[in-house]
C-alpha positions as CSV (number, residue, x, y, z in Angstrom):
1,X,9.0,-14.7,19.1
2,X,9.1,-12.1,16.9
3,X,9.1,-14.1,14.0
4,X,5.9,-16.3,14.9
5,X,3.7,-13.3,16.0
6,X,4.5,-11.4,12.4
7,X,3.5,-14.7,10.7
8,X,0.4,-14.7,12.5
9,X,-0.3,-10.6,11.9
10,X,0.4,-11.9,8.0
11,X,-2.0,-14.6,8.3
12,X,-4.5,-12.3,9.5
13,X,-3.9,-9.7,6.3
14,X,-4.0,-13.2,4.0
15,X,-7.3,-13.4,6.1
16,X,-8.7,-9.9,5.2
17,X,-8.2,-10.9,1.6
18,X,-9.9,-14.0,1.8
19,X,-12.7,-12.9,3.4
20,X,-12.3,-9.7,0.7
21,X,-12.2,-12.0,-2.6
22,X,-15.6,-13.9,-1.0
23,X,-17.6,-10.5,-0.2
24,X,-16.9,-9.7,-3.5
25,X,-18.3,-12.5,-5.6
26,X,-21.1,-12.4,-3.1
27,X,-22.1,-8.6,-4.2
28,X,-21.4,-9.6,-7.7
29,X,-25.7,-9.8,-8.8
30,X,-26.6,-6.6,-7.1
31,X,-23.3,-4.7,-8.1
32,X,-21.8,-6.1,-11.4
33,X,-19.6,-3.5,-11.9
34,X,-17.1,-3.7,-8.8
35,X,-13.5,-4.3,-8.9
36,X,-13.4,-8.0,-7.3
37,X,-9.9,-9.1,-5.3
38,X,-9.2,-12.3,-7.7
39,X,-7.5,-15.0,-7.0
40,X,-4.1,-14.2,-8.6
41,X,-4.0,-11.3,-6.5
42,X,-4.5,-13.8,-3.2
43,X,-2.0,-16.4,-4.5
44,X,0.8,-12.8,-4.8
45,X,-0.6,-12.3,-1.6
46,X,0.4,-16.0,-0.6
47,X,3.4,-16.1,-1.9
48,X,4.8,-13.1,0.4
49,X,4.2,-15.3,3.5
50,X,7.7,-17.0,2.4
51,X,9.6,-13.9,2.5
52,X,8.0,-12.8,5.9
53,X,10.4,-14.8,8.0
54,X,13.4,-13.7,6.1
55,X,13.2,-10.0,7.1
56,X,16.1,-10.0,9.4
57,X,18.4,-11.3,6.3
58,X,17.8,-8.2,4.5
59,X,18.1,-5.8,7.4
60,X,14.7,-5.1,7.9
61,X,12.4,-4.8,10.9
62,X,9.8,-7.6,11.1
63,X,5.9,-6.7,10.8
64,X,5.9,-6.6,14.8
65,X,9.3,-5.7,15.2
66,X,9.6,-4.9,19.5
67,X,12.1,-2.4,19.2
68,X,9.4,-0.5,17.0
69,X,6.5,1.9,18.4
70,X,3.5,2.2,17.0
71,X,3.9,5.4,16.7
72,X,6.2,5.0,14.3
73,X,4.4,1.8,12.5
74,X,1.0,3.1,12.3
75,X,0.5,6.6,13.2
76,X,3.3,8.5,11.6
77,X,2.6,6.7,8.2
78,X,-1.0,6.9,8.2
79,X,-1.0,10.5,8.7
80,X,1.4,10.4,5.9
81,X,-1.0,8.9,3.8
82,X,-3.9,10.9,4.2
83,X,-1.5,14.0,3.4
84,X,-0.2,12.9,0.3
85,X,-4.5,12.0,-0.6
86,X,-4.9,15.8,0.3
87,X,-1.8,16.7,-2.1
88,X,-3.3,14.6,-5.1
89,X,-6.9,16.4,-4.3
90,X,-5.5,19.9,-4.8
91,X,-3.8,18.9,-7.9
92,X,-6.7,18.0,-9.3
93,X,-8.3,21.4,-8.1
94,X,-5.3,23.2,-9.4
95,X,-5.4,21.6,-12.9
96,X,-9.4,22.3,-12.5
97,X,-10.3,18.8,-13.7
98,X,-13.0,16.8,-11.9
99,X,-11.2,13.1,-10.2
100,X,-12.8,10.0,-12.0
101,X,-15.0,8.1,-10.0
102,X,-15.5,5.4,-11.7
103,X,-12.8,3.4,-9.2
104,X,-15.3,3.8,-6.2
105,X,-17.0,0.9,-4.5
106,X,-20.1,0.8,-2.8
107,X,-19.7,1.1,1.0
108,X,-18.6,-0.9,3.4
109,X,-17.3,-3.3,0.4
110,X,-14.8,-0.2,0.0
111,X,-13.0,-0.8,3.0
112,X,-12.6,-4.6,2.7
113,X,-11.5,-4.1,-1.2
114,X,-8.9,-1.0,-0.4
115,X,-7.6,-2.6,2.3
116,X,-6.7,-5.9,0.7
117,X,-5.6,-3.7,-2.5
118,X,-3.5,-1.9,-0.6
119,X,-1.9,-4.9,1.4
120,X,-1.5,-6.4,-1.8
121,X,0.4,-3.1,-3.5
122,X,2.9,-3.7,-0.9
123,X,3.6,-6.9,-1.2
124,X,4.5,-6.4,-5.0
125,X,6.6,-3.4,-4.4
126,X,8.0,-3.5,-1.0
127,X,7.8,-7.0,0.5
128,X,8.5,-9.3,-2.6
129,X,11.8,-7.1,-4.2
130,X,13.2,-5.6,-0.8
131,X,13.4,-9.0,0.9
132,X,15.1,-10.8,-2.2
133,X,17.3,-7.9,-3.5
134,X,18.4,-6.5,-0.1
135,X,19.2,-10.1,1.1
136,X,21.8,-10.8,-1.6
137,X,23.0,-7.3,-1.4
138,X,23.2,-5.0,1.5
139,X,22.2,-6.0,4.4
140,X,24.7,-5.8,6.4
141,X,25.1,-1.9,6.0
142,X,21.3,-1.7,7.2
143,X,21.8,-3.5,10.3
144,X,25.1,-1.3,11.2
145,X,22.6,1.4,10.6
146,X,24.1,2.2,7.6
147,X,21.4,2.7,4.2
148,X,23.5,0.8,1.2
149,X,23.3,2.0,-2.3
150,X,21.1,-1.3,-3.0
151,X,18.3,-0.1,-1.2
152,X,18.0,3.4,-2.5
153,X,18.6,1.6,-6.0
154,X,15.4,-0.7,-5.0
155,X,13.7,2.0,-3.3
156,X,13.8,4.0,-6.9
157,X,12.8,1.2,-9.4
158,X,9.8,-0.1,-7.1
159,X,8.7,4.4,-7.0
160,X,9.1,4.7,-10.4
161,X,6.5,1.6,-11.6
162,X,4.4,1.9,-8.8
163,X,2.7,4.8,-9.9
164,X,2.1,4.3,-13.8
165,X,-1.2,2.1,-12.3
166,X,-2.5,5.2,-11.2
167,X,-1.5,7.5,-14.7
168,X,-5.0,8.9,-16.0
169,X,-5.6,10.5,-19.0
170,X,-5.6,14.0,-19.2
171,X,-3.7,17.0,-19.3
172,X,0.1,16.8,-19.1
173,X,0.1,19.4,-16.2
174,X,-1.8,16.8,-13.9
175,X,-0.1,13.3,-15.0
176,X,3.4,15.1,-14.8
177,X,1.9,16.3,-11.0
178,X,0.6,13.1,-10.0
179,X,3.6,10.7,-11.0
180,X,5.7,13.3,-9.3
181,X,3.7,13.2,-6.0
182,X,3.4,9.4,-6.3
183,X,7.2,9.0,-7.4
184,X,8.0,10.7,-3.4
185,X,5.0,8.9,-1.9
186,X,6.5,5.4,-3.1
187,X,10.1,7.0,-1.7
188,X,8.6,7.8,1.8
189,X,7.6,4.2,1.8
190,X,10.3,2.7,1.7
191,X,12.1,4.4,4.0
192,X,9.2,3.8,6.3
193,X,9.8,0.5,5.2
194,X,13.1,0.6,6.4
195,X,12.5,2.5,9.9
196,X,9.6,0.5,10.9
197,X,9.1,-2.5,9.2
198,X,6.2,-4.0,6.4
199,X,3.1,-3.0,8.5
200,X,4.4,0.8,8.4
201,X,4.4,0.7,4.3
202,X,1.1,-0.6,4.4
203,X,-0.2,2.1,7.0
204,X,1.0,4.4,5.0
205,X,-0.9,3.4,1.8
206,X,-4.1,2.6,3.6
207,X,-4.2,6.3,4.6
208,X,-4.0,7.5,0.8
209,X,-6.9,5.2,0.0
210,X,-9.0,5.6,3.2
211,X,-9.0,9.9,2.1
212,X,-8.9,9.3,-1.7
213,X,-11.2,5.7,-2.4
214,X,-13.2,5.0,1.1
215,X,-14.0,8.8,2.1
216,X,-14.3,10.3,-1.3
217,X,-16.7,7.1,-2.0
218,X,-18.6,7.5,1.0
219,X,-19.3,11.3,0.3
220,X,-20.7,10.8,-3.3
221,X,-23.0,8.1,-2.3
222,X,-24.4,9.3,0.5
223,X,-27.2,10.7,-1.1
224,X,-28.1,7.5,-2.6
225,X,-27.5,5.8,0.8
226,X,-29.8,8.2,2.5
């Protein structure tokens, strides 16, 4: 049971990318400079829905995992999010340099193109590598409740390449801060990952943008919205 509701809660994500990648394309003439979801990032996206069912194998919970509260799936790792988008905002202030903007979308296509970003972020560094590394290696230790050197060794490579998409130019001080912060934020993930399944990781990173992307977005074009 478990097994066919997380395939349909994946099909629904797969769904929010679709619908993402079309919305994109349709804003294209009035908006030529948005980031579009293209369709190498859907067919990543894609691929992940093999490694859904094989969760259990690597001793982790599935996307809808019973014995999981959503407490601990959604609440706990969304408030994490928007905390670590706070940290990276007073990093900025602290190295008094203004945050680029030129990442923002125009609102509500924001929320459609973070959200499927973000879904599609974890399935590169979470989903993808924890499912086939952990399910060679390691497992077995994860379900006895034990955490096996393998994941804190996949835990560490995925958090130290995840961030290097988000290095800006600028002064040592803030990329040495922000890979930091990012290098921890990629760490808690995991072990979110681990405690509370895929959906939890994903939470957690859809906080980070709502604050950072959607928010920040929202608040710089609201004069031009008005």
């Amino acid at each position: 049971m478990n097994g066919r509701r997380s395939l349909t809660v994946y099909l629904l994500m797969v769904g929010w990318c679709i619908v993402t990648l079309v919305y994109g394309r349709v804003l294209l003439s009035r908006h030529p400079g948005i980031r579009l979801f293209d369709g190498e990032a859907l067919a990543v996206v894609c691929l992940g829905f093999f490694a859904v069912p094989y969760q259990h194998l690597a001793g982790l919970p599935s996307l809808v995992d019973h014995r999981v509260g959503w407490r601990q799936r959604l609440l706990a790792p969304l408030a994490a999010g928007l905390a670590f988008a706070l940290a990276d905002l007073l990093i900025f202030r602290f190295v008094l340099v203004r945050p680029r903007t030129d990442f923002l979308q125009p609102f509500p296509y924001s929320l459609f193109y973070f959200g499927a970003d973000a879904f599609y972020v974890e399935v590169i560094y979470r989903l993808l590598p924890f499912t086939i590394l952990l399910s060679l290696t390691g497992h077995q230790q994860l379900r006895e409740g034990r955490t096996p050197l393998a994941f804190w060794a996949v835990a560490a490579c995925c958090a130290l390449a995840a961030p290097y998409q988000l290095l800006v130019k600028g002064p040592r001080p803030l990329m040495l801060g922000l890979y930091a912060l990012h290098f921890v934020f990629n760490m808690l993930q995991a072990v979110f990952y681990k405690q509370a399944g895929l959906l939890a990781a994903v939470f957690m990173r859809m906080g980070h943008y709502l604050l950072w992307y959607v928010l920040l977005g929202l608040c710089l074009q609201w004069p031009v919205l008005n």
